[in-house]
KOLGUVO-282418 format. One line per 2 residues: number of its first residue (from 1); their letters; for each residue x, y, z of C-alpha. Coordinates in steps of 0.05 Angstrom, whole numbers, plus 5000, padded with zeros to 4 digits. Each point is the difference from the previous one (the first is absolute). Layout:
<sites>
NUM	a	X:Y:Z; ...
</sites>
This chain:
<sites>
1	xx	6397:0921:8681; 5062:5036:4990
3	xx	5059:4960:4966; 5067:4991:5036
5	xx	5045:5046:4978; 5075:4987:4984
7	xx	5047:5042:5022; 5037:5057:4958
9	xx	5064:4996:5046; 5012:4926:5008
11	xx	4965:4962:4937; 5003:5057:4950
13	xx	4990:4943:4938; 4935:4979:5033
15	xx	4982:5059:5020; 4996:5023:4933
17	xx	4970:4948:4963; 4945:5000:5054
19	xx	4984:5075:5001; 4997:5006:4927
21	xx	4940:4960:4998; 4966:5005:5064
23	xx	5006:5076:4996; 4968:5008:4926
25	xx	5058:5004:4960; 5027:4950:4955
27	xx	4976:4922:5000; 5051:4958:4979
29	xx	4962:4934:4988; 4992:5004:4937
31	xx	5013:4929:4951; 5055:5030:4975
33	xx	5068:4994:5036; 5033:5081:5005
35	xx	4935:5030:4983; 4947:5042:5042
37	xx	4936:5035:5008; 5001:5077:5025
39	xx	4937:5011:5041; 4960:5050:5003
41	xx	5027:5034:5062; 5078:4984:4973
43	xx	4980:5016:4930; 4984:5072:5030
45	xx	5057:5011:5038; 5033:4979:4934
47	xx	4968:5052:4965; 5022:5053:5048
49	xx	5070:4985:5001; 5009:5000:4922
51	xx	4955:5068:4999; 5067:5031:5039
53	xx	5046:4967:4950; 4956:5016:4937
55	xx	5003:5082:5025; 5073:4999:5018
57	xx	5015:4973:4924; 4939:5041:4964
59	xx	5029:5063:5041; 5073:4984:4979
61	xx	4988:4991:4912; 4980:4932:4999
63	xx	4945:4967:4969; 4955:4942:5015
65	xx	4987:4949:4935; 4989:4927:5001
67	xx	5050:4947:4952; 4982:4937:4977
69	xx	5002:4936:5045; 5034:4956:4956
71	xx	5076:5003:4980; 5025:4966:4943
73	xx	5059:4954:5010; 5039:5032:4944
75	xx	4989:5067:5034; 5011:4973:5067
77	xx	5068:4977:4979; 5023:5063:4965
79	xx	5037:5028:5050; 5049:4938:5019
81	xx	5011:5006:5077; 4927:5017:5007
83	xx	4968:4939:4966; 5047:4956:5034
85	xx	4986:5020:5064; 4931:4999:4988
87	xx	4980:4934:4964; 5005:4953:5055
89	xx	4947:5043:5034; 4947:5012:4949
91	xx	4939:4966:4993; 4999:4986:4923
93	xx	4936:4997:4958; 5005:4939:4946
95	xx	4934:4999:4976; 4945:5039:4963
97	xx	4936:4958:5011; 5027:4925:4978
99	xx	5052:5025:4945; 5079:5006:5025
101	xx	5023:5072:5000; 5056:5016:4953
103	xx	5035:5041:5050; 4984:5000:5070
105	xx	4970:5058:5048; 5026:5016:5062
107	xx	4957:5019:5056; 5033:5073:5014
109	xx	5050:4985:5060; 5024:5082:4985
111	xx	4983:5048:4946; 5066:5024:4968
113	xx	4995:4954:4940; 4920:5008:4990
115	xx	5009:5074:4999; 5064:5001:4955
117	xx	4967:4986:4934; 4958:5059:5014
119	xx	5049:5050:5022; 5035:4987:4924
121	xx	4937:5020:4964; 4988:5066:5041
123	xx	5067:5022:5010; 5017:5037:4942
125	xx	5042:5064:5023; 5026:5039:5055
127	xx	4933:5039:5005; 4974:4933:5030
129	xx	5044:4995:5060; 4992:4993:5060
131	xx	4930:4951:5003; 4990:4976:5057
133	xx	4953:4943:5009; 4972:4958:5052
135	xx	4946:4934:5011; 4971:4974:5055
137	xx	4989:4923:4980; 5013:4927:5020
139	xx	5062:4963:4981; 5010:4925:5005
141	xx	5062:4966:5026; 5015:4920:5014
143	xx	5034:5012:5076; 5025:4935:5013
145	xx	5010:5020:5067; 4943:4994:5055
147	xx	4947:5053:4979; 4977:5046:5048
149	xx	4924:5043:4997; 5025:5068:4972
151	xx	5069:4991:5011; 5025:4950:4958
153	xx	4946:4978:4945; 4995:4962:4935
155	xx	4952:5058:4970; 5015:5071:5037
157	xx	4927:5031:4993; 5033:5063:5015
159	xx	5063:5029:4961; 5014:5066:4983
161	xx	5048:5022:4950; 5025:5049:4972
163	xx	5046:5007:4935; 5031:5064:4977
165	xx	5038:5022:4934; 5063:5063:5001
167	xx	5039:5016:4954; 5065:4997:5029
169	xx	5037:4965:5063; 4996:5060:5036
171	xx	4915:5007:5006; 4998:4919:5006
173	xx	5051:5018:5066; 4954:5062:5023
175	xx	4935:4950:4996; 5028:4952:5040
177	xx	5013:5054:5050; 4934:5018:4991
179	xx	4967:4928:5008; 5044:4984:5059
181	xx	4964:5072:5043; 4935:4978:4968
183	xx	5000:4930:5035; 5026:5038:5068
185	xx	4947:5047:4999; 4952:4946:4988
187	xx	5019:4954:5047; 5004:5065:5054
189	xx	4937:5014:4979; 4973:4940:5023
191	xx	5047:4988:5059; 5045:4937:4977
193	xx	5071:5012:5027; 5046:4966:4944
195	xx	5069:5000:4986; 5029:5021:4927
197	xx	5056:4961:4975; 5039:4990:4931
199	xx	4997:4918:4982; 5064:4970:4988
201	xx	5017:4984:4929; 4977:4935:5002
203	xx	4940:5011:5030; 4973:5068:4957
205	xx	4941:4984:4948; 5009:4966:4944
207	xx	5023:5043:4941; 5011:5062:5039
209	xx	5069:5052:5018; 4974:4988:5079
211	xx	4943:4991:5037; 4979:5042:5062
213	xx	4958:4965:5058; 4959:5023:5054
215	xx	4995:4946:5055; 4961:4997:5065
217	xx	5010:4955:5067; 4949:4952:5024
219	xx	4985:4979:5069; 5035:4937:4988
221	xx	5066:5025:4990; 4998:4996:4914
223	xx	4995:5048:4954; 4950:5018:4941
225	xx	5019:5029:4937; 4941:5048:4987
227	xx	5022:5046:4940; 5054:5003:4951
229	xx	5024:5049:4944; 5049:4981:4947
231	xx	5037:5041:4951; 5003:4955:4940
233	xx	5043:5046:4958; 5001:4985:4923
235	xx	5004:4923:5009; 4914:4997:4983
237	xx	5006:5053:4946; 5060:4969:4969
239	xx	4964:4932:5004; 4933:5023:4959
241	xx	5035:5061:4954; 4960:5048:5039
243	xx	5039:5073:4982; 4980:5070:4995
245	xx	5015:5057:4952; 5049:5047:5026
247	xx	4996:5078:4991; 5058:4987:4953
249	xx	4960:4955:4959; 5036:4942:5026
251	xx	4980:4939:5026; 5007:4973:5076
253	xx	4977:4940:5039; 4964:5028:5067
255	xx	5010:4983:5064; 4941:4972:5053
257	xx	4991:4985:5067; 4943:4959:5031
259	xx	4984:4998:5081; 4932:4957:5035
261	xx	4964:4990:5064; 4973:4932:4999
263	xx	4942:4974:5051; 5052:5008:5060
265	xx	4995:5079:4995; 4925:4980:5033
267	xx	5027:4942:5037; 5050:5047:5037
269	xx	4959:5046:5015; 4955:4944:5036
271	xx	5077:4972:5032; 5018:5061:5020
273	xx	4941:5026:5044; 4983:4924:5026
275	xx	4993:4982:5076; 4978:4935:5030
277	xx	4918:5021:4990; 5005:5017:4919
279	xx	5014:5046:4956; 5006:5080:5003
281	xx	4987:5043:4953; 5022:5065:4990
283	xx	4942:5052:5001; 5013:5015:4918
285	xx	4990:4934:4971; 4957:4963:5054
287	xx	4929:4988:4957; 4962:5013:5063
289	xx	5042:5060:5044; 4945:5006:5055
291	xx	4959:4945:5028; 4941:5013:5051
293	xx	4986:4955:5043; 4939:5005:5054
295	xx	5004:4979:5066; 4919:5007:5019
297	xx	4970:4965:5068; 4922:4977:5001
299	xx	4956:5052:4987; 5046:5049:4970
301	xx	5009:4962:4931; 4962:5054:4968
303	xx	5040:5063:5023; 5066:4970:4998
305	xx	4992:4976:4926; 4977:5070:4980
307	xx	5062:5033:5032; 5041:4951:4962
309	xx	4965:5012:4938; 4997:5083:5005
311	xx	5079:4991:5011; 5015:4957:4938
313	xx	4960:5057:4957; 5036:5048:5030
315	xx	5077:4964:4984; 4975:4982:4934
317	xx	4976:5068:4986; 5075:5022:5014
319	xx	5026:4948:4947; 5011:4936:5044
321	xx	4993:4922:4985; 4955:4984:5062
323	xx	4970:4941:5015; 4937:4999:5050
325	xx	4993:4928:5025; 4931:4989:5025
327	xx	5003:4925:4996; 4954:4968:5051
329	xx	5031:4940:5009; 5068:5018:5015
331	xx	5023:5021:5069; 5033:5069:5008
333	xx	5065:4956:5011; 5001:4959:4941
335	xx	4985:5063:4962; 5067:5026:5026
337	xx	5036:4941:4977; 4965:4992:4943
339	xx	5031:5072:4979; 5068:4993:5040
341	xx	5012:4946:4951; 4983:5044:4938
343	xx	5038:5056:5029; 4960:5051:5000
345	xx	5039:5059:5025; 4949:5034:5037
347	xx	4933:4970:5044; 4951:5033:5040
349	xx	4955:4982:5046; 4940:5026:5035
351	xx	4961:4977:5056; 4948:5025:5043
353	xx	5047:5036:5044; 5040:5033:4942
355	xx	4929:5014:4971; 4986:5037:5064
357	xx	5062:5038:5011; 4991:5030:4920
359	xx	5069:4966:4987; 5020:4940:4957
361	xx	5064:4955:5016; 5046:4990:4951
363	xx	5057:4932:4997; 5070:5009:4958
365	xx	5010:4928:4966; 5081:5008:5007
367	xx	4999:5016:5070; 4928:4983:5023
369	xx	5011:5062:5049; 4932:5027:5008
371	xx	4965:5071:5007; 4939:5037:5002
373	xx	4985:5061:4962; 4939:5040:4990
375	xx	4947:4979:4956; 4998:5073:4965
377	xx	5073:4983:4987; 5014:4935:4978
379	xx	5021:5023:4924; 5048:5037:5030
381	xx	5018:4934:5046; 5004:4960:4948
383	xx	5047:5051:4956; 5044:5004:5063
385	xx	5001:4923:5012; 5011:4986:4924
387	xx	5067:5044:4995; 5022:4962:5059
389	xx	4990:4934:4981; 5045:5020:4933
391	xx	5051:5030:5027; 5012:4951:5063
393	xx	4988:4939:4949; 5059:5024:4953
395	xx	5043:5012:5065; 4991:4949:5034
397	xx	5010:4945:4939; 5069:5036:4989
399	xx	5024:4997:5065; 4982:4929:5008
401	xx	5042:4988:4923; 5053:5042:5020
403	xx	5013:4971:5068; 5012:4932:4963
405	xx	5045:5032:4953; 5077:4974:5024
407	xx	5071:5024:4976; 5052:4948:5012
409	xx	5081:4991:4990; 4995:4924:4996
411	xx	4973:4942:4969; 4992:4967:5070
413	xx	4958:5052:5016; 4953:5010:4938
415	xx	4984:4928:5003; 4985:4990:5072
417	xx	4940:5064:4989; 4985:4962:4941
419	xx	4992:4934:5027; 4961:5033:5054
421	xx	4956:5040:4941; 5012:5053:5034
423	xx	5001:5049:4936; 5038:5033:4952
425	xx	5074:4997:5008; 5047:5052:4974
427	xx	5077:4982:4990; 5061:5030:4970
429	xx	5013:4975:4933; 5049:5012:4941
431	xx	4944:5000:4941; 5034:4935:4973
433	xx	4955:4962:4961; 5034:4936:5030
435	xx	4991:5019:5077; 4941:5016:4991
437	xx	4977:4929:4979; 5053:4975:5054
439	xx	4960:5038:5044; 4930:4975:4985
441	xx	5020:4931:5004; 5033:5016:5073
443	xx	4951:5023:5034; 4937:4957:4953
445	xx	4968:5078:4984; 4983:5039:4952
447	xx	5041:5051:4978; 4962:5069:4984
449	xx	5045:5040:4979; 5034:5068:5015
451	xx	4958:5049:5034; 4976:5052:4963
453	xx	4985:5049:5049; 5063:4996:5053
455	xx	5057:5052:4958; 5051:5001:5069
457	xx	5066:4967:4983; 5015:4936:5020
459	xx	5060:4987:5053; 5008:4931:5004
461	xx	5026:4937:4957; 4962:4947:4959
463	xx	4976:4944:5044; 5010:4950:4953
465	xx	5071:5023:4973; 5022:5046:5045
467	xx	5019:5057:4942; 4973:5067:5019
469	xx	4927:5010:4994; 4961:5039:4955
471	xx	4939:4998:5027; 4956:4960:5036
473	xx	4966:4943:4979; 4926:4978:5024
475	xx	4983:4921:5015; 4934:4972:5023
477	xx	4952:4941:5002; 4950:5013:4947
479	x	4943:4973:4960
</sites>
């Protein structure tokens, strides 16, 4: 029997928790408070999605390696504002076996300190710069705050990093750039509408110049932070003595960057396309693109199945993830739910009558608008159907984001939308490190920071001091 199903637009926190394991994804019961299992079905949508961020980075001078796990605390603690932040959230190893560790390992909660060490011994000259690096591992944090599957998790089973090395301020600026259009074209790519925005001060990573956030709106009115990119200057290099031999035979400390897509880049992906009967996937990374469903009556069992079954050759001969489902004891119905849940973009059916009229119909999972096409030409059906379902899912998420996107003169007004959670909320501000905290506390948000991607001049004054603005400022609930 089919479960309930929460609903995406009023109980988005259920909904979520609910689909993640009913549709295949992640289970979250595991004895371990923050932790999770990725299922087979989730583990391959998994897959898929770091496949487009693995070719964006091997296509753009990265490369892939793997660091240690373990971080010891005298490394961890090099670089001052880093280990601070960071201790009260790392899981520490104490013990080898029953003996007491002389120094203790953290669990990695980030990578800049494991990778350090190792940057000093190849680094060596200019000739070595730029290396880019990257890593697609777990890292362990202690959230004190209510954990959440995939988006807030003691051990994130899914973080990619990446760490690069220049040799002067002006390449570490340039990569940033860089990193900051690689996230946008990933997160295009997949169709997750997302706002870019520079974190105030006090809110940048630990240890870096600034920090760079992409951020996404869920259906409840919050937002999700689902990349960042940091330029960390010299700060790490001055920390562990990593410099570089100059073509003048002097020596220089570089300058590095680091940027990461947790977990969330899959979760919003799964946010994003959601409606109140599961998930949708976009055609690119959906582990099964085409499912065939047959609709037979008595006594045409036989014909029907063999239709189904000569289509599914055909689509896979073209290159598609199909999946025929013959189960017996399923009704035609429950097999559409079954892969409405999963969101499959594409389903066909065939009956009798299609059987009979030489033409198979085929169901969009985004719209559920139906049509029939020719059996000869159901490759070029499905072709047609999967560049729709791409393009409408991308426009369609952003005009949803954007349409909950408000600009605002006055405080009144940014926290009535926000105690609504209505969205994001964009108000004149003077930059002022001490409005801006004024300003969070007002209206009990989050303040993201200044937009990256708005350059028109600002007419208006600060709503918390009333100087002249210099920008504008962006608030929201977030998790």
């Amino acid at each position: 029997m089919p479960v309930k199903r929460q609903k995406w637009s009023e109980d988005f926190g259920e909904w979520f928790r609910d689909v993640l394991i009913n549709a295949g994804i992640m289970d979250y019961r595991y004895p371990i408070k923050g932790s999770g299992v990725w299922m087979p079905y989730g583990f391959k949508i998994r897959r898929n999605v770091l496949q487009i961020l693995r070719d964006l980075l091997d296509n753009t001078g990265h490369d892939e390696t793997l660091f240690p796990l373990l971080i010891p605390e005298t490394s961890l603690a090099q670089e001052a504002a880093h280990g601070k932040s960071f201790e009260g959230e790392c899981f520490w190893v104490t013990h080898g076996g029953f003996e007491r560790l002389k120094v203790r390992y953290a669990l990695r909660p980030t990578s800049e300190t494991v990778i350090a060490p190792m940057l000093k011994l190849w680094i060596r000259s200019h000739a070595d710069l730029p290396m880019k690096l990257y890593q697609v591992v777990n890292v362990f944090r202690h959230e004190t705050k209510a954990t959440r599957p995939i988006i807030r998790m003691r051990e994130v089973s899914t973080f990619k990093e990446a760490h690069t090395c220049h040799a002067t301020s002006k390449e570490a600026e340039e990569q940033v750039n860089e990193a900051v259009g690689l996230y946008k074209r990933f997160f295009d790519d997949v169709g997750v509408p997302y706002c870019v925005s520079r974190r105030p001060e006090w809110d940048k990573f630990a240890g870096a110049l600034y920090t760079i956030a992409f951020d996404m709106l869920c259906p409840d009115g919050r937002v999700l932070q689902i990349g960042t990119v940091h330029n960390l200057g010299q700060n790490f290099a001055k920390a562990f003595n990593i410099t570089y031999e100059t073509k003048d035979g002097s020596q220089e400390h570089i300058w590095t960057t680091s940027y990461g897509i947790s977990g969330r880049g899959i979760a919003a992906v799964l946010i994003a396309h959601g409606d109140d009967n599961g998930i949708v996937l976009p055609p690119k990374i959906a582990p099964i693109q085409v499912a065939i469903v047959p609709v037979p009556y008595k006594g045409k069992e036989k014909e029907v199945n063999k239709a189904c079954i000569d289509v599914a050759s055909k689509l896979k001969d073209a290159g598609y993830r199909v999946e025929l489902d013959l189960r017996a004891e399923l009704t035609p119905g429950n097999k559409f739910y079954y892969w409405e849940l999963r969101g499959v973009p594409i389903r066909i059916e065939i009956g009798p009558r299609d059987l009979a009229n030489g033409v198979v119909t085929i169901v969009r999972r985004d719209t559920f608008k139906k049509q029939t096409w020719t059996m000869d030409d159901v490759v070029a059906a499905v072709q047609t159907f999967a560049e729709e379902i791409t393009n409408d899912l991308k426009a369609n998420a952003e005009t949803w984001m954007r349409e909950r996107v408000y600009r605002v003169n006055s405080l009144a007004e940014a926290k009535t939308l926000l105690k609504r959670k209505a969205g994001i909320v964009e108000v004149p501000c003077c930059g002022k490190d001490k409005c801006g905290h004024s300003l969070e506390e007002t209206v009990e948000a989050r303040l993201l920071g200044f937009p990256e991607d708005i350059t028109e001049k600002v007419d208006g004054k600060c709503v918390v001091c009333g100087e002249q603005a210099v920008n504008v400022v962006r608030v929201a609930l977030a998790y």
